[in-house]
TORDO-959834 format. One record per residue (C-alpha): residue number from 1; residue in three letters; chain; x, y, z. Coordinates in Angstrom, 3 decimals, decimal comma. Example, Ala and Ser with C-alpha at 12.3 -4.5 7.8 and 13.67 -1.06 7.14 Angstrom:
<recs>
 pos code unit       px       py       pz
   1  ALA    A   12,300   -4,500    7,800
   2  SER    A   13,670   -1,060    7,140
</recs>
This chain:
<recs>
 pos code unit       px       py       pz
   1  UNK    A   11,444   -5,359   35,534
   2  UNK    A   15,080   -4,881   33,998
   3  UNK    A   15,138   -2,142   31,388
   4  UNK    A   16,179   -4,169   28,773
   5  UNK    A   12,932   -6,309   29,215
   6  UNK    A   11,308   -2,915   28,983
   7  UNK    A   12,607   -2,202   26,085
   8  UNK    A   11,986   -5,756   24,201
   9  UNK    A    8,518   -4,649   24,817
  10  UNK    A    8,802   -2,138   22,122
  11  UNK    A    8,490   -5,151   19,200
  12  UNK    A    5,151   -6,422   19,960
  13  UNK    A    3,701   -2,955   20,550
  14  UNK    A    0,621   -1,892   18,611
  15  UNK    A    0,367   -0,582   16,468
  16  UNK    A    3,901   -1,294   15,751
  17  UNK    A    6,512    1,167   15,543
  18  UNK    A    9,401    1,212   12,404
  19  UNK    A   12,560    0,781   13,543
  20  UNK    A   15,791    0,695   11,942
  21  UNK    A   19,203   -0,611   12,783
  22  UNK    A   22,935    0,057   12,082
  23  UNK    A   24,853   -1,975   13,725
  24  UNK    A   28,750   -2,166   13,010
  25  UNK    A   30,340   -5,321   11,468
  26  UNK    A   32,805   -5,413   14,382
  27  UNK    A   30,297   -6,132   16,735
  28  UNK    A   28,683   -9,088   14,996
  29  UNK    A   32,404  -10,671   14,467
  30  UNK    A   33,419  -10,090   18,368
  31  UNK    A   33,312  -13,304   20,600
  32  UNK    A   31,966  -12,205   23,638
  33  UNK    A   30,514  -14,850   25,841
  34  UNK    A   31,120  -17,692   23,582
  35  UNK    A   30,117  -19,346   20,958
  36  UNK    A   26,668  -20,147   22,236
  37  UNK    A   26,002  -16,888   23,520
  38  UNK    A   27,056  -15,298   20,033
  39  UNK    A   24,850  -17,601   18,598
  40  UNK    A   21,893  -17,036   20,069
  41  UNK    A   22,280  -13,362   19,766
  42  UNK    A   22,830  -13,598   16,028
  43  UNK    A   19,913  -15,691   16,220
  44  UNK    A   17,451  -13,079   17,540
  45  UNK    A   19,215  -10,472   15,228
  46  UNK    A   17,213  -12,739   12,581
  47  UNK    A   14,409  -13,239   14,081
  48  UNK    A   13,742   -9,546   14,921
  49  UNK    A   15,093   -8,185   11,602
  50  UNK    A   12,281  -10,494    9,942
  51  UNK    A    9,315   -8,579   10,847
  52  UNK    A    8,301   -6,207    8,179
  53  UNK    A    8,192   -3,199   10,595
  54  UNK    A   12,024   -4,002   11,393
  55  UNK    A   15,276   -3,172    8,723
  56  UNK    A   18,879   -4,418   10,602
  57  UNK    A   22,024   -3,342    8,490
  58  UNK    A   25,458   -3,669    8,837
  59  UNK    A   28,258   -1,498    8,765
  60  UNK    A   30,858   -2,526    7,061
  61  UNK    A   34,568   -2,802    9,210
  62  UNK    A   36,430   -0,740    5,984
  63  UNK    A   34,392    2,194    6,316
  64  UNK    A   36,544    5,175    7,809
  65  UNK    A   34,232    7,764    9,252
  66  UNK    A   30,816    7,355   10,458
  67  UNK    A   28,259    8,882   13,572
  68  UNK    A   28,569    6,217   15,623
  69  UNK    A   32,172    6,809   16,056
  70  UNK    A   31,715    8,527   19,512
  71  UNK    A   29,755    5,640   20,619
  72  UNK    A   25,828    4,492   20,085
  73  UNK    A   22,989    6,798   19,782
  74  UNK    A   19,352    6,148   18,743
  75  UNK    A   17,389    8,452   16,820
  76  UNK    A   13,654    8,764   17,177
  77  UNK    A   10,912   10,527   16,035
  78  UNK    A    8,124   11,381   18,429
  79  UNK    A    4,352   10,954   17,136
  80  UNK    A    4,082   14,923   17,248
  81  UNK    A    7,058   14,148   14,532
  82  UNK    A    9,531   16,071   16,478
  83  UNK    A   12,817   14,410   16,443
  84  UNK    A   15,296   13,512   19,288
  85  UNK    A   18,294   11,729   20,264
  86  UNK    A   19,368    9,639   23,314
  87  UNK    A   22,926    9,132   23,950
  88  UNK    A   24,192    6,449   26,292
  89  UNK    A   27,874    5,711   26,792
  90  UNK    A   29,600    5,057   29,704
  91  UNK    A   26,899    5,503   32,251
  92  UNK    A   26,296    8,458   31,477
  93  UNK    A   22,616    9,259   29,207
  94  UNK    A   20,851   12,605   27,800
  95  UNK    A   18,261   13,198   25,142
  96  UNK    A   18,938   15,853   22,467
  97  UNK    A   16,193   17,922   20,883
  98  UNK    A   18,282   20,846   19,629
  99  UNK    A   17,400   20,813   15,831
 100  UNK    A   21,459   20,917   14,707
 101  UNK    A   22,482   17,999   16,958
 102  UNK    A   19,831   15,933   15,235
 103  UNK    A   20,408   16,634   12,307
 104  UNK    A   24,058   16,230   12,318
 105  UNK    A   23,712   12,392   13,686
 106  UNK    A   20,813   12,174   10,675
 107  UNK    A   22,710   13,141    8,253
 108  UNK    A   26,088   10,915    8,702
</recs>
């Protein structure tokens, strides 16, 4: 099973976790695939962002500084509540647990 199946598993878990979004304006705007394609992802955008255990926002394009400026990161929270980060870019992955890393990428 591809990962990214994987990981679609994570919405209909249960109990369900919270998860929250920030995904840049850029992004939404950029034609990649087509029309279609760009539709259909917008359209799951929506359908995901309507469960109650979901919040999707968007960064706005005039905002100057922000965390994800290195490229993406997701934060999580463990259900010991110890808090982590995975970085992906490029190929290249690693989780963070060091307490100042996490909370720098909180923070911003």
């Amino acid at each position: 099973m591809s990962v990214r199946l994987v990981r679609k598993q994570i919405f209909s878990r249960r109990p369900a976790p919270v998860m929250s979004f920030v995904v840049e304006e850029a992004v939404l705007r950029r034609n990649v695939g087509g029309q279609a394609v760009v539709q259909e992802q917008l359209g799951q955008l929506l359908q995901i962002g309507r469960r109650r255990n979901v919040e999707i926002r968007v960064m706005p394009l005039d905002r100057d500084e922000h965390a994800g400026l290195a490229g993406p990161f997701t934060l999580a929270e463990t259900f010991s509540q110890r808090h982590c980060v995975y970085v992906e870019v490029q190929n290249v992955n690693r989780l963070q647990q060091g307490r100042s890393m996490v909370r720098d990428l909180e923070v911003q």
